[in-house]
C-alpha positions in Angstrom: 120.7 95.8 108.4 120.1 99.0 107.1 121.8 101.5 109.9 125.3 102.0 111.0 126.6 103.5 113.9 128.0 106.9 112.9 127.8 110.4 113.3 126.4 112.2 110.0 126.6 115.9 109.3 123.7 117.5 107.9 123.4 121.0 106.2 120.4 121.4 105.8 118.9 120.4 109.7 122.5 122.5 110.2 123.1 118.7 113.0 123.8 115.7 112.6 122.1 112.0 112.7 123.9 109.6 115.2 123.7 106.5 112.0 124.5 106.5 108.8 122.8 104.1 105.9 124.8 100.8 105.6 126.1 99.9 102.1 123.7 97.2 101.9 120.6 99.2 102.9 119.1 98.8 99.5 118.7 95.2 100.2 117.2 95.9 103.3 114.4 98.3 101.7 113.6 95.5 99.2 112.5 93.2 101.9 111.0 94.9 104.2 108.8 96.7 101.2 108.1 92.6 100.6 107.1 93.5 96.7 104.4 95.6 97.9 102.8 93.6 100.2 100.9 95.8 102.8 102.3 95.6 106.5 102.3 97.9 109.2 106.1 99.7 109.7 108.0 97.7 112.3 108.4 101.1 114.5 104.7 101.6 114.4 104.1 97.4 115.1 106.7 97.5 117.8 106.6 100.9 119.6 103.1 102.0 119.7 100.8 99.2 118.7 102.2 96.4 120.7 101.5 98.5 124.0 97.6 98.5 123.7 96.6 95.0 121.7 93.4 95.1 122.6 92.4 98.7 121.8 94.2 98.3 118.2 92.4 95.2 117.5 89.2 96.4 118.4 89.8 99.7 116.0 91.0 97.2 113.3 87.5 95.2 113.7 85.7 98.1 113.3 87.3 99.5 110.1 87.3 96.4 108.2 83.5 96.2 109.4 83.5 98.9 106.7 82.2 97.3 103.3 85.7 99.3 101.4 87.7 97.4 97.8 90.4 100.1 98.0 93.2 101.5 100.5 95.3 104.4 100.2 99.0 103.3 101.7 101.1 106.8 103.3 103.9 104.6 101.8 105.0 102.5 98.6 102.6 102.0 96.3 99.6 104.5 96.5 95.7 103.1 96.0 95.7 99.3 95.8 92.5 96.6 96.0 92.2 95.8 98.9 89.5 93.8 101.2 88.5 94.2 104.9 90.5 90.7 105.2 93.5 91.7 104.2 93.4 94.8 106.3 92.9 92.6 109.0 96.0 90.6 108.5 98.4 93.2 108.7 97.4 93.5 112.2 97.9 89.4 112.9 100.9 89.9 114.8 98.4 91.3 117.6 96.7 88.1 118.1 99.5 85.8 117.6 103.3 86.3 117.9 105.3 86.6 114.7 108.6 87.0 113.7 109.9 90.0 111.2 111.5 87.8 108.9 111.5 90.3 106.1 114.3 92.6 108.7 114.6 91.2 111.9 117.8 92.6 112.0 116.7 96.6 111.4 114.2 96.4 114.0 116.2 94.6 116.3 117.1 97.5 118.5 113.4 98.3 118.6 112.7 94.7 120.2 115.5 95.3 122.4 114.6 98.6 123.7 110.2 97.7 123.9 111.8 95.2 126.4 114.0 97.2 128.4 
């Protein structure tokens, strides 16, 4: 995983952050960016999404109703192609269960806690 436990001072918030970045965490960037593959961020997919299926998938429908070859990503690589279709299967994991192979391990404690 990316995170450790650990306390983390920081000037410039003048607090600190209760992790700190793992030595690995490079490796963990790498696949979960999955060569630039377009996804939707595990914290979005598991916290907020997950809670109202329905609802997201019937927003997804209706933007890749939209006749658009082109997305703008808030993340990683900026304008790509990109077809109604493959919006659409970013949001698969709505319809059918699906592991996060890519780091199952970072978003582990988001799992845990969207069952608690």
């Amino acid at each position: 995983g990316g995170l450790a436990d650990g306390e983390v001072w920081i000037p410039e918030a003048s607090a600190t952050r209760p992790w700190q970045w793992q030595a690995n965490w490079q490796q963990s960037f790498q696949r979960l960016r999955q060569n630039g593959k377009a996804f939707v961020a595990p914290i979005i997919r598991e916290l907020i999404l997950k809670q109202q299926p329905e609802k997201t998938l019937a927003y997804v429908e209706r933007i890749a109703s939209w006749n658009f070859q082109r997305a703008v990503s808030a993340h990683f690589d900026p304008i790509r192609n990109f077809s109604p279709k493959q919006f659409r299967e970013c949001f698969a994991f709505l319809k059918r269960p699906t592991e996060l192979p890519y780091c199952a391990e970072d978003v582990k404690f988001l799992v845990e806690l969207q069952q608690s």
